[in-house]
N, C-alpha and C positions, 0 to 999 in steps of 0.2 A: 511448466508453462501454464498461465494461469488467464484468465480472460482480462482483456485491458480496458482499466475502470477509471475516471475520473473523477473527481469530484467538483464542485461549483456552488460560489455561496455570494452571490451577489448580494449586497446593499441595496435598495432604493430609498431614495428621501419623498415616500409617503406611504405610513402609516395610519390615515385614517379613514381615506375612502375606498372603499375592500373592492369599489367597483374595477378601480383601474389598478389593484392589485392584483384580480383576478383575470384583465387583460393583460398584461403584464407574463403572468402565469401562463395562461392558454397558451403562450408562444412557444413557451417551452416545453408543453403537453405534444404540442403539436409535435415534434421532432422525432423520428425513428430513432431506439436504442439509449434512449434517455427515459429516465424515471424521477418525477419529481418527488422529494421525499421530506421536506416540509417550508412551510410559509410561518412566519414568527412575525405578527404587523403589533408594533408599537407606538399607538397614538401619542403617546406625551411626545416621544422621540422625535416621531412622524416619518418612522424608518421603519422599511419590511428587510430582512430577513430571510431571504431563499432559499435554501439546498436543495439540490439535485445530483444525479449521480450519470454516467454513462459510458460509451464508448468515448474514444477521442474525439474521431468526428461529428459525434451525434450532439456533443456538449459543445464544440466550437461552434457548430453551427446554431443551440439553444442559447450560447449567451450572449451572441452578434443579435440573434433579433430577440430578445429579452430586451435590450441594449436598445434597439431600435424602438420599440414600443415605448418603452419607457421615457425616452428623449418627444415622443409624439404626443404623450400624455401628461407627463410632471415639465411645469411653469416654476423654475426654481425663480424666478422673479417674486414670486408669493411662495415661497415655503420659508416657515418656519418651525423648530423643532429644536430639545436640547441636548442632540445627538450633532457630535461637529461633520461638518458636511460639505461639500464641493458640487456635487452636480448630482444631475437625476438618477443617472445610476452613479452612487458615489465610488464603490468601489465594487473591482468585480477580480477573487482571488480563485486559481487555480491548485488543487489540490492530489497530487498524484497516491491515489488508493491500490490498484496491484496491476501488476501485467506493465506497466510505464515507468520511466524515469524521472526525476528533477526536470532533466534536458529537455528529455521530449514533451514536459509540460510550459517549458519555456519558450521552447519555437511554438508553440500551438497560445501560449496569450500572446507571445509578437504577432502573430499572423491575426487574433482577432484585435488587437490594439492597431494594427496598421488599417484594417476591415472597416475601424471604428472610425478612425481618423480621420478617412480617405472617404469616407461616404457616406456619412452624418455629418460631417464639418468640427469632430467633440476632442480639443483639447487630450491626450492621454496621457498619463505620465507613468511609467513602469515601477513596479516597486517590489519588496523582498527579494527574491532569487532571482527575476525579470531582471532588477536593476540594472543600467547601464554605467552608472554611477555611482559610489558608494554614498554619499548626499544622499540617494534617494530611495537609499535602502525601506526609513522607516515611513508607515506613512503618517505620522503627525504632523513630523516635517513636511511633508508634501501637503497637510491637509492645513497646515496653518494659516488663519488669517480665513480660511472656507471662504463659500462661495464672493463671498462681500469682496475679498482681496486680489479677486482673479485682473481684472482689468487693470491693475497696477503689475500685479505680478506679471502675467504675460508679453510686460513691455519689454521685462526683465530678461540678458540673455541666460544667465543662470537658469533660468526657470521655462525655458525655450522646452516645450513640449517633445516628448516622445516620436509622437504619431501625432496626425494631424496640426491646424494651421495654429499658430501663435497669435490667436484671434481671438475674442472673448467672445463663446456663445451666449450670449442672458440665457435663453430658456434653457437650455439644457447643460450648461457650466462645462463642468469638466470631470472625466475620469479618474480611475487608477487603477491598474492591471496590473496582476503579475502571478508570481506563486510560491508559495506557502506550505508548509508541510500539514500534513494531517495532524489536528490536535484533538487528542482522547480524552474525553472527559472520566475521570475517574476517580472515586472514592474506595478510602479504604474506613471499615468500622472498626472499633474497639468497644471492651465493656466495660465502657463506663459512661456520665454523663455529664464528665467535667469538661467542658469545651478547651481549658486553659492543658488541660493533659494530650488533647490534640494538637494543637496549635505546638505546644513543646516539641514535638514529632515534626510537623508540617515545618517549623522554622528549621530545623534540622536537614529534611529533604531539599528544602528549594533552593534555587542557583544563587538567589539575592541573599541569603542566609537569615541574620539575625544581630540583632547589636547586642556588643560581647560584655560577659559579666565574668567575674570572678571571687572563689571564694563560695563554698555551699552549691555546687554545682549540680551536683549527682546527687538523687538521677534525675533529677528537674532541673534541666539548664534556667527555667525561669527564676526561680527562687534564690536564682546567686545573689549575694549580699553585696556588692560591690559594682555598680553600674562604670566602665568606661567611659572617657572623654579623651578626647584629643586635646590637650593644652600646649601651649606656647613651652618647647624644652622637652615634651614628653609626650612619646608617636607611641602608645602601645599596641601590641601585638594581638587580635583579636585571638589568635589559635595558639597562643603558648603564653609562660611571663615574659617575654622578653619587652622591652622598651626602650624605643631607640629615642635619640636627641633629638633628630631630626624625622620629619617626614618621608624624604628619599633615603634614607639607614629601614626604615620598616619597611619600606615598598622592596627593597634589594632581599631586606630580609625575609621576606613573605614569599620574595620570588626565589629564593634559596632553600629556604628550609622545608618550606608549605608548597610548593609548584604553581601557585596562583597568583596573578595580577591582580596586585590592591585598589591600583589604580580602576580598573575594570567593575570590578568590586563597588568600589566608591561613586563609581558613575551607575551600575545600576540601581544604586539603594538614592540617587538622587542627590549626590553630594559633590560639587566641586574643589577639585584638590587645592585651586588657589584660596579657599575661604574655608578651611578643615576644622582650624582651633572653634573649641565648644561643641563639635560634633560626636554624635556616639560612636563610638571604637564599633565596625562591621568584623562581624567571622563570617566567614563563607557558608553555603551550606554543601550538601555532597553532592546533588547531580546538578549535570548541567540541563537545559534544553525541562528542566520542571519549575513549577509554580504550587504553592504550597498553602495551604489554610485550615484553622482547623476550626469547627463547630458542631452543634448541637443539633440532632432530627427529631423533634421531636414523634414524628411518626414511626422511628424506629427505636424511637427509646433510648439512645447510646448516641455518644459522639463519635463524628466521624470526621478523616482527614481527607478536605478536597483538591484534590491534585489536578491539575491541567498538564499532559504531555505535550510538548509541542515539537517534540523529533524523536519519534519511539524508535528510531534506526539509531539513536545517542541513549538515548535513556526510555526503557521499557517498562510495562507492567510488573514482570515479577525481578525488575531493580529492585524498584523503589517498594512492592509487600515484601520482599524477602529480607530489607533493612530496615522494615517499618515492626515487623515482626520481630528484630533483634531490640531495636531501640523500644518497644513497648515491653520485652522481656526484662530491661534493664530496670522498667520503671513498675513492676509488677503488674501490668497491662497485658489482655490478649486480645488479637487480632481476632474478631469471628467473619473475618470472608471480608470481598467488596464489592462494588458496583460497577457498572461502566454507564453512565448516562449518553442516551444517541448512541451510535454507531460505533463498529469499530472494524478495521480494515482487514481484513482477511492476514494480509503476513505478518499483521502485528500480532494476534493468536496465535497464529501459527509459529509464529516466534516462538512467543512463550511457552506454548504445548510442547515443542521439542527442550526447550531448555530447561523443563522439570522431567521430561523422560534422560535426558543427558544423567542429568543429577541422579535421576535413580538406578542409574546401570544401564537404562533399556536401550532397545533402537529405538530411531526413530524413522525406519524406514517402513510404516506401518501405517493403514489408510488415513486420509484426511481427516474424517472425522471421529477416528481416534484420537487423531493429537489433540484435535479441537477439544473432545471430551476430557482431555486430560489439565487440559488449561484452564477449564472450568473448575474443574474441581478441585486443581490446584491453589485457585487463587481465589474459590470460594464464592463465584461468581450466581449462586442461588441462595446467598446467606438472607436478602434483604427484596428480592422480588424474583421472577421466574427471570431466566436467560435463555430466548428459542432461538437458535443460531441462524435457521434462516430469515429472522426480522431484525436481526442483529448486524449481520457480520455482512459487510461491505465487500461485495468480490468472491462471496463465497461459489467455489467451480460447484455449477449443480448443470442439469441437461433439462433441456426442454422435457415439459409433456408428452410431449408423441414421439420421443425419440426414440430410435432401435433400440437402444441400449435401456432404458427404462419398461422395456416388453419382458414379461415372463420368458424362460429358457425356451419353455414348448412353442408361445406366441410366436419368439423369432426366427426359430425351425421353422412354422409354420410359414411365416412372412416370405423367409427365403425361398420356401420349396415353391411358390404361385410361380405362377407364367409370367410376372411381369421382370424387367433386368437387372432392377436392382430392391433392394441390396441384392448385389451380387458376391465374385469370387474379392476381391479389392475390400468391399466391408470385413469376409472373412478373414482373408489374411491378417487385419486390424486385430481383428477380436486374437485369434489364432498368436502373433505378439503378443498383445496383454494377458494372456495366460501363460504362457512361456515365461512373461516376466514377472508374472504372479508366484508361482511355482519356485522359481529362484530365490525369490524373496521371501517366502515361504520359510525355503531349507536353511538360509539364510541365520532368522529371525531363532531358527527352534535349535538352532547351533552355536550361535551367541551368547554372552552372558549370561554364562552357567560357570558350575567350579569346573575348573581344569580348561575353561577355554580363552581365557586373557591374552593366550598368545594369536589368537586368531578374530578377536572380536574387533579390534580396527577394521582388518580387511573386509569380515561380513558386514559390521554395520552399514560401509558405505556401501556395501554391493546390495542391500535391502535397501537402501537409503535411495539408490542409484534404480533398483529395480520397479518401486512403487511410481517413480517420476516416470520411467515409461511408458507404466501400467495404465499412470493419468493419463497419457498426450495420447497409446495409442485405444482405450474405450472410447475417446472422443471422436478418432480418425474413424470408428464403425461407419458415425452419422458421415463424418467429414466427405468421404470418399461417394457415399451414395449420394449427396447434397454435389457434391462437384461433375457426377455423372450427370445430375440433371439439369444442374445448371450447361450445362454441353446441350442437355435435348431442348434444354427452352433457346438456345441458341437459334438451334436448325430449324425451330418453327418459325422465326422472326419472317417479316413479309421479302421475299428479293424479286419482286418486279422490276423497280427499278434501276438505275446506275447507283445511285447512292444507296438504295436498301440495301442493294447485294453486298458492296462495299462494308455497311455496316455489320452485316450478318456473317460476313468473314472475319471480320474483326474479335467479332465477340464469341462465332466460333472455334477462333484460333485460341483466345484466350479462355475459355472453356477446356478446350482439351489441353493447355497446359496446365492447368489447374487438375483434372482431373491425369493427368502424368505427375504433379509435383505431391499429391496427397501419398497415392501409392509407394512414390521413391521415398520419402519420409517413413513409411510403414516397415519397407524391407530394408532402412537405414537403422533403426530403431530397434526393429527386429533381431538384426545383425548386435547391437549392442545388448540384446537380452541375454544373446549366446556367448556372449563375451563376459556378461557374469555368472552365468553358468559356467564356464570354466575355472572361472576362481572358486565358485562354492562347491565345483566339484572335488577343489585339491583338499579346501580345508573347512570344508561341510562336515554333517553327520552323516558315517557311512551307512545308517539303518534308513536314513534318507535320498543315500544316494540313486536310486531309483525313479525319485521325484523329481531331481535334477535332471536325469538321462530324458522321464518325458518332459519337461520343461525345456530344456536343447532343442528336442526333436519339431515340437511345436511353434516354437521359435524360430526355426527354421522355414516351416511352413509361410510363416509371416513375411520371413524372406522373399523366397519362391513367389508366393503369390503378388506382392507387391511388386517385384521385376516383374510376372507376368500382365501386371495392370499399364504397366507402360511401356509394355513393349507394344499392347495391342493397342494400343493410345497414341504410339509414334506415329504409324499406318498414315494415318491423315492431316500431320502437321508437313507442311511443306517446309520448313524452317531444317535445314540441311544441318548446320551449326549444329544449332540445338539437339537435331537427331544423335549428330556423332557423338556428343556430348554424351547423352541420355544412353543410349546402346553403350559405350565404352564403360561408363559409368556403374551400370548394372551388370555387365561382363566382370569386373573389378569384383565386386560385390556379392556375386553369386561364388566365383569362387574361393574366393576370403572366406564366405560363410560353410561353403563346404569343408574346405580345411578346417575351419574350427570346431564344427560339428561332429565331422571324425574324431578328429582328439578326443572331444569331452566323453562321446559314446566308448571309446577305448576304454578308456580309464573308469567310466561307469563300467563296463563288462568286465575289466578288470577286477575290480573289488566286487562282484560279485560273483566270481572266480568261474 
C-alpha cells in the first residue's frame, strides 16, 4: 500500500501575462496535500502548462478553483494563440500516479466536471477514459473548429455538453475533462551520432510503425531498395512477401498471419482505406501504447531514441531498452544507458526494478529502494545526467521529518520511555510486526536462489515478497496509531458548552476512537499474517536460520497481542454496541488463530534444533 497521488496538468489559453498565470497558480498553492511541480507559459501559443501533483482530494479541490480563477481572469473573446483551443481553461486532464485507479480518477474528473458546470455556468465535455461516448474519446475531435465554433456547435444535440448548460459562455468558452494515463518521457542513447541509426530503432518501437521496404533490409530497415505502394491489383504485405489482389485479402491476411489490424494500422499513420491506391505499404511497429523518434544531442554527443510511454501498465521502460538493446546489437550499435525527462511514477520503477531482479534469479521481496536502485542501474539511468530518486520519482513512500520512525533507535526508546501516552503500547506492537516480518523476510531472501534450492524458491520468493509489503504498511502504522490517539485527544478538547458543541464533540469523538480501534486491528491483522509466513519459511527455510524465524514468530506475535490489546481498551468508550461485538468477536478469532500458529512454528523451530 502506497500513498495515493494524483497528478493534474491543466491547460490555460494565456501564455503571456505571467501576472494572471501566477493568480491562477496561487490557487492551487493554496490547497493542503497538493504540490505544484511546474508552470511551462508559452507566449507564441499563449497557453500555460501546469502540473501538479497530490492527494485525491487535495487535487479535486486545486483544479475546481484553478478552473475558477481562470474563467475570472482569461477574456477568450480576445485570446489569440497558435495552440488550438476552446476555453480558459482548455483542457484539464487527470492523471492516476500510485495508490489510485483509472476509476477512481474518473469519478473524481466527473465530480469536478459536474463542480464546474454547475457553478461557473462552463460548458464541459469529458474525454479519453472520462468519455461517455466513444465520439468523444479524442480531444481534437472535441476541440475542432475552437472556441470560434462553440455557438453553432452548442446548438448541436450531438454536441450537448457533459456537465453544465448547452449555452455558450463568450468569456470563458468551454472545457474538457477527463483522464489519461501517465506519459513518461523517456530516452534511450546509443554510440553513435547518426540520427538516421536512431530513427531506424525508434520506427521499429513505435505503435504507428514505419512504411515498408523490401529488399537490403538488414540491419538498416531504412536502406531497403525497394519502397512499397499500394496499386490498383496489388495490396502488399508490410511484415512479409505476401501480396494480395485486393485490399480486404491483406487486411484478413494481416489479421491471420501477423495478429494485427491493418485497418487500425492505416488509420493511425493517417490513411483512409477508401482512397489507399499510391499510398505507402505501413508495417506495424512492436509496442503498443509508444511513440517513437529518433535524433541527435548534441550536448551529449551521440543520438538518441525519444520515446513517449503513454500506458507503462502496456508497455514499460525495460520493454522497449531491452528491445532497443537487441535491435542496436543487430545493427552493430550500443546502448550506453537512458534518460527519463520530468517525472516518473513510483510503480513504474518499481516495475521495472523487480522485472530485472526477476531476470536475475533474485527476489524481489527486498526493500524499496533496492529495487529502485536496481532500476537505475539497470537501465542506466545516470548515463547522461544525475538521477536523485526523491526529485524524480512521483509517489515515492518516504515519512515525514518528525516522524517516529525516522528517530534514532535510542531517540525512540527515549521518546517512548517520557511521561507523556503516546507513542505508546499500539505504536509498539506496529513496530514489533514489522520486525517479525522483517526477519521472515530475511530467512526467506538468504534461502532462496542458491544451488540446491529451486524447489523451494517460488514459495520463499513470495513469502519475502509478501513479508517486505508488511514490513511497509506496518513502519507506517508506528506514526499511524499515535497520529490517531491524538487525533481522539484533540477531539475531547473541542468546546461542549453548548447543545450543538456537545453534539459535535461526540461525533468527532466517536470517530476518533474508531480510528484509533481500526489502526491497532490492522496492526494485529497484519501481524497475524507475519506469522503465517513464518510458518512456511519455517518448513522450507535455512535450518542454520531457523532460529531467526522462531524470533521473528515470536515478535510477530507481540504485534498481535498488543494491537488486540489497543482495541480492546478503545472499545471502553464507544457506545456503538454493534461495532463493539463486532470488534471483541473479531480479536477473540484472532488472538486465537495466532496462538495456534505460533505454537506450531515454535515446535518445529525447537524441533530442528533438537
Amino acid at each position: 500500500m502506497h500513498e495515493k497521488l494524483i497528478e493534474c496538468v491543466p491547460n490555460f489559453s494565456e501564455g503571456k501575462d505571467l501576472s494572471v498565470i501566477k493568480q491562477i497558480t496561487d490557487e492551487i498553492e493554496k490547497i493542503d496535500d497538493v504540490k505544484l511541480l511546474d508552470v511551462d507559459p508559452g507566449p507564441d501559443m499563449n497557453r500555460t502548462v501546469v502540473t501538479f501533483v497530490g492527494s485525491p482530494k487535495g487535487v479535486k479541490e486545486a483544479a475546481f478553483q484553478a478552473i475558477k480563477k481562470a474563467a475570472e481572469l482569461i477574456d477568450m473573446r480576445k485570446h489569440q494563440g497558435s495552440h488550438p483551443r476552446m476555453g480558459a481553461t482548455d483542457v484539464c486532464p487527470f492523471i492516476p500516479v500510485s495508490g489510485v485507479t483509472v476509476d477512481d480518477c474518473v469519478e473524481l474528473s466527473k465530480e469536478v466536471a459536474k463542480r464546474v458546470g454547475e457553478e461557473l455556468k462552463i460548458p464541459v465535455y469529458l474525454y479519453e477514459k472520462s468519455a461517455r461516448i466513444p465520439e468523444r474519446e479524442n480531444l481534437a475531435k472535441i476541440r475542432q473548429g475552437e472556441y470560434e465554433a462553440l455557438p453553432e456547435k452548442l446548438k448541436k444535440e450531438e454536441w450537448k455538453p457533459d456537465f453544465g448548460p448547452a449555452e455558450f459562455n463568450a468569456s470563458a468558452g468551454a472545457t474538457v475533462i477527463g483522464v489519461r494515463e501517465f506519459l513518461i518521457a523517456y530516452n534511450i542513447s546509443l554510440n553513435t551520432r547518426e540520427k538516421l541509426h536512431a530513427t531506424d530503432i525508434a520506427f521499429e518501437l513505435r505503435e504507428k510503425g514505419r512504411s515498408a521496404r523490401r529488399g537490403n533490409i538488414e540491419p538498416y530497415y531504412y536502406k531497403g531498395t525497394k519502397i512499397l505502394k499500394y496499386t490498383e491489383g496489388n495490396y502488399p504485405c508490410g511484415s512479409c512477401d505476401f501480396d494480395g489482389t485486393t485490399i480486404e485479402e491483406t487486411i484478413e491476411h494481416c489479421k491471420k498471419e501477423h495478429g494485427y489490424d491493418l485497418v487500425d494500422l492505416l488509420k493511425e499513420n493517417g490513411i483512409d482505406i477508401k482512397k489507399i491506391d499510391s499510398e505507402s505499404v505501413k508495417k506495424p511497429g512492436i509496442y503498443k501504447n509508444c511513440k517513437a523518434i529518433g535524433w541527435m544531442v548534441p550536448n551529449y554527443d551521440r543520438a538518441q531514441i525519444s520515446i513517449n510511454l503513454t500506458n507503462y501498465n502496456v508497455t514499460s521502460m525495460h520493454h522497449v531498452i531491452e528491445t532497443t538493446r537487441e535491435l542496436a546489437a543487430k545493427r552493430g550499435l550500443v546502448v550506453t544507458g537512458s534518460e527519463i525527462v520530468g517525472m516518473v511514477p513510483f510503480p513504474a520503477l518499481m516495475k521495472t526494478g523487480k522485472y530485472y531482479l526477476r531476470k536475475q534469479g533474485r527476489s524481489v521481496g527486498i526493500p524499496i529502494r533496492d529495487i529502485l536502485n536496481t532500476a537505475l542501474q539497470s537501465l542506466g539511468l545516470t548515463d547522461v545526467a544525475d538521477f536523485i530518486l526523491e526529485e524524480r520519482v512521483l509517489g515515492l513512500p518516504k515519512n515525514q521529518d518528525n516522524a517516529l520512525v525516522e528517530m534514532k533507535v535510542t531517540d525512540f526508546c527515549d521518546e517512548v520511555s517520557r511521561e507523556s501516552p503516546a507513542p505508546g503500547g499500539g505504536s509498539i506492537a506496529a513496530l514489533a510486526g514489522a520486525l517479525g516480518a522483517s526477519l521472515s523476510s530475511m530467512v526467506s531472501n538468504l534461502s532462496s536462489n542458491n544451488r540446491g534450492s529451486e524447489k523451494a524458491d517460488d514459495i520463499l520468493n513470495k513469502a519475502a515478497d509478501k513479508c517486505q509489503n508488511i514490513k511497509h504498511i506496518l513502519v507506517k502504522a508506528v506514526d499511524d496509531d499515535t497520529n490517531a490517539f491524538n487525533s481522539y485527544m484533540d477531539a475531547r478538547r473541542l468546546p461542549n458548552k453548548t447543545a450543538e458543541e456537545k453534539t459535535v464533540r461526540e461525533a468527532a469523538m466517536l470517530d476518533g476512537l474508531k480510528e484509533a480501534v481500526m489502526v491497532p486491528l490492522n496492526t494485529a491483522k497484519l501481524s497475524y499474517e507475519a506469522i503465517e509466513a513464518a510458518s512456511l519459511v519455517v518448513e522450507y527455510g535455512n535450518p542454520n536460520s531457523i532460529t531467526d524465524v522462531g524470533v521473528g514468530a515470536h515478535i510477530a506475535f507481540t504485534g498481535v497481542i498488543g494491537g488486540i490489546y489497543n482495541v480492546l481498551i478503545n472499545l471502553k468508550d464507544i457506545k456503538d454496541e454493534k461495532f463493539n461485538s463486532e470488534m471483541r468477536n473479531t480479536c477473540s478469532e484472532l488472538k486465537l488463530k495466532a496462538k495456534r500458529l505460533l505454537d506450531s512454528v515454535l515446535e518445529k523451530v525447537e524441533a530442528k534444533l533438537g
